[in-house]
C-alpha positions in Angstrom: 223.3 47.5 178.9 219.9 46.3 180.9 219.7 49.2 182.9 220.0 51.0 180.0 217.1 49.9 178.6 214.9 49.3 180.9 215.7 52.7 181.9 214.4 54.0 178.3 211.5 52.0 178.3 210.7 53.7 181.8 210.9 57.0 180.4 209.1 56.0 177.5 206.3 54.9 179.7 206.3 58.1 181.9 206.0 60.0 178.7 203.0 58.4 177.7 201.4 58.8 180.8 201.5 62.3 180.8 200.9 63.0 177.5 197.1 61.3 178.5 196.6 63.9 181.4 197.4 66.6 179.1 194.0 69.1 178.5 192.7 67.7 175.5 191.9 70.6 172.7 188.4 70.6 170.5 188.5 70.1 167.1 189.0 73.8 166.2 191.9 73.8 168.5 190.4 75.6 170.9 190.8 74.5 174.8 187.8 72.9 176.8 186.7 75.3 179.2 188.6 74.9 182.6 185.1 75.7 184.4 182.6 72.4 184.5 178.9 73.3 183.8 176.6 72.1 186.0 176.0 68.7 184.4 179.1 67.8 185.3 179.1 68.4 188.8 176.1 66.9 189.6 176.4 63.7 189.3 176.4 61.1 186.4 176.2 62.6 182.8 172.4 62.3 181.8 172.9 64.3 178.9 172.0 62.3 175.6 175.0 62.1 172.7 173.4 63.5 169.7 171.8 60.9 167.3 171.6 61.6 163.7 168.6 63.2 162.5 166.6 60.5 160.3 167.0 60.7 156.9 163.4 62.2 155.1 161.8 59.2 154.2 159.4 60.1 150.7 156.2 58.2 150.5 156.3 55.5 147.6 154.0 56.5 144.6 151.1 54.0 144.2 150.9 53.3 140.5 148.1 54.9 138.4 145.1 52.6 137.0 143.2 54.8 134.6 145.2 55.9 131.5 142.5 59.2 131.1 142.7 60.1 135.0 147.0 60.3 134.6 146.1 63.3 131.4 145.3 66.9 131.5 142.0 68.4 129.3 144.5 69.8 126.7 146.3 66.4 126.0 143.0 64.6 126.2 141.5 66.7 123.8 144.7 66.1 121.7 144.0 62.5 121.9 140.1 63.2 121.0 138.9 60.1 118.8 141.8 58.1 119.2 140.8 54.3 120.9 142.5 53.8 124.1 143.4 50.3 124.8 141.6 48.4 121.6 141.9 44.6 122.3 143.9 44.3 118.6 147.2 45.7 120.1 147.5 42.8 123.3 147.0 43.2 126.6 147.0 46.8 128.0 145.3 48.4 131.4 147.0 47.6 134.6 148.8 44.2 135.1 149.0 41.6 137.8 152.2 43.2 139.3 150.3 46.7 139.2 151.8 47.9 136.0 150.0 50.5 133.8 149.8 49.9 130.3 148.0 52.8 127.6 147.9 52.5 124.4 146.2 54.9 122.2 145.9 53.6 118.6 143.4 52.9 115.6 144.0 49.4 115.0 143.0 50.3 111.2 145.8 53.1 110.9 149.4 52.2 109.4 151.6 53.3 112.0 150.1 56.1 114.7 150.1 55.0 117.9 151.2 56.1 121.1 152.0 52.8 124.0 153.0 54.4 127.4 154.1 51.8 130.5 153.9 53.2 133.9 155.9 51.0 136.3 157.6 50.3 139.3 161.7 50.5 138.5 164.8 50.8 141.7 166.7 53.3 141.1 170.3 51.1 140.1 168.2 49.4 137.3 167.0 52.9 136.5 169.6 54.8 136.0 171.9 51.7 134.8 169.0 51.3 131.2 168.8 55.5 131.0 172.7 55.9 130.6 172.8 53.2 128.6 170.3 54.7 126.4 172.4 57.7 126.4 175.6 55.9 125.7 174.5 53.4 123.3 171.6 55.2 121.8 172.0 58.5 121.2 168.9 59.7 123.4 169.2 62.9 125.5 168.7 62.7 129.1 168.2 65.9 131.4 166.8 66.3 135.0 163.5 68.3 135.2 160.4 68.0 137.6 162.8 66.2 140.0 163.4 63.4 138.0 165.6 62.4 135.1 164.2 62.3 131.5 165.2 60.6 128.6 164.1 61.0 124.6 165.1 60.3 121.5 162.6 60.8 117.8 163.4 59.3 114.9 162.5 59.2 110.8 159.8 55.8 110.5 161.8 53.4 108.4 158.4 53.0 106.5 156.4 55.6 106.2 157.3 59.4 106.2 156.3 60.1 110.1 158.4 60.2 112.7 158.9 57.6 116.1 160.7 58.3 118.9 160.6 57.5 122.6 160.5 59.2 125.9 161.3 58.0 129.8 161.0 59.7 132.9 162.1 58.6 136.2 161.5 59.7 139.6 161.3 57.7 143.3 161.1 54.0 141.6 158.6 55.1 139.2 159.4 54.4 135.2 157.2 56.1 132.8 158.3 54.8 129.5 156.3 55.9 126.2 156.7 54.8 122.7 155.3 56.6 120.0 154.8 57.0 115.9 153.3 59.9 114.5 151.5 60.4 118.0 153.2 62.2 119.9 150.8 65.1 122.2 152.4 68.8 123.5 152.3 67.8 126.9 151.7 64.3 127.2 154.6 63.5 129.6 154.7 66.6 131.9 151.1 65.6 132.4 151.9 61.9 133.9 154.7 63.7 135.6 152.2 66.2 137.7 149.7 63.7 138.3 151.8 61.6 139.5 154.3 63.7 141.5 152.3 66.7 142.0 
């Protein structure tokens, strides 16, 4: 009984051994050419494997520091004789970590204002806050300009005007605007293409 089995484990091993001389087949099934090229007859291989291609790197966006510079004519003449940045509303212009804050408001006036926060955001967080303002929210959130956009307006619970809010982000850059019966045709496509463009 042994010889039996040490005869099957022979065969077994013979088996294996030819099966590794077998040609091998490409991955479309095809057969390797039986001729060698000259690379392989010549010596060692010096051909190179292919290495991946790197992946496009896009340069990071430097934040903006001039809350007129980021607008286009029309929107700044939209925004004609509103004050940008009065010292009544807090701190605004750019902050110690490079952050961009605008905000265009009379202190004297009710409720129109418009606050916009350009700042530096990964894209996890990002994306993580922009579903969750479409979950939990209600805001609508499409992709234009290469980036994904977020809004949402709303009746004032005061006064009859209406709020709302609008996001855009695009390679780690948040622009996040607030507004109350301020809101300029434009005003966030114009960030985007100064920004981006």
């Amino acid at each position: 009984m042994n010889v039996r089995l040490a005869g099957a484990a022979a065969a077994l091993a013979l088996i294996a051994a030819l099966a590794a001389c077998a040609p091998q087949t490409g991955g479309d099934g095809a057969e390797p050419s039986s001729s060698p090229d000259a690379s392989e007859t010549d010596g060692p291989d010096t051909t190179e494997s292919p290495s991946p291609s790197p992946t496009p790197s896009v340069a990071p966006i430097a934040l903006p520091s001039d809350c007129r510079a980021i607008l286009s004519d029309d929107v700044l003449a939209q925004l004609d004789g509103i004050p940008l940045n009065d010292a009544a509303f807090g701190p605004s212009g750019v902050g110690s970590d490079g952050t961009l804050t605008c905000i265009w408001g009379d202190p004297g006036a009710d409720t129109t204002g418009l606050t916009t926060t350009i700042s530096k955001m990964n894209r996890g967080p990002a994306l993580d806050m922009l579903n969750a303002l479409a979950d939990d929210e209600g805001f609508s959130c499409f992709t234009p300009d290469g980036g994904t956009r977020c809004e949402k307006t709303w009746p004032n619970a005061q006064y009859p005007v209406t709020d709302g809010r609008t996001l855009f982000w695009r390679q780690d850059v948040l622009i996040d605007t607030r507004y109350s019966n301020l809101a300029p045709t434009g005003y966030t496509s114009a960030i985007v293409a100064s920004l981006f463009d």
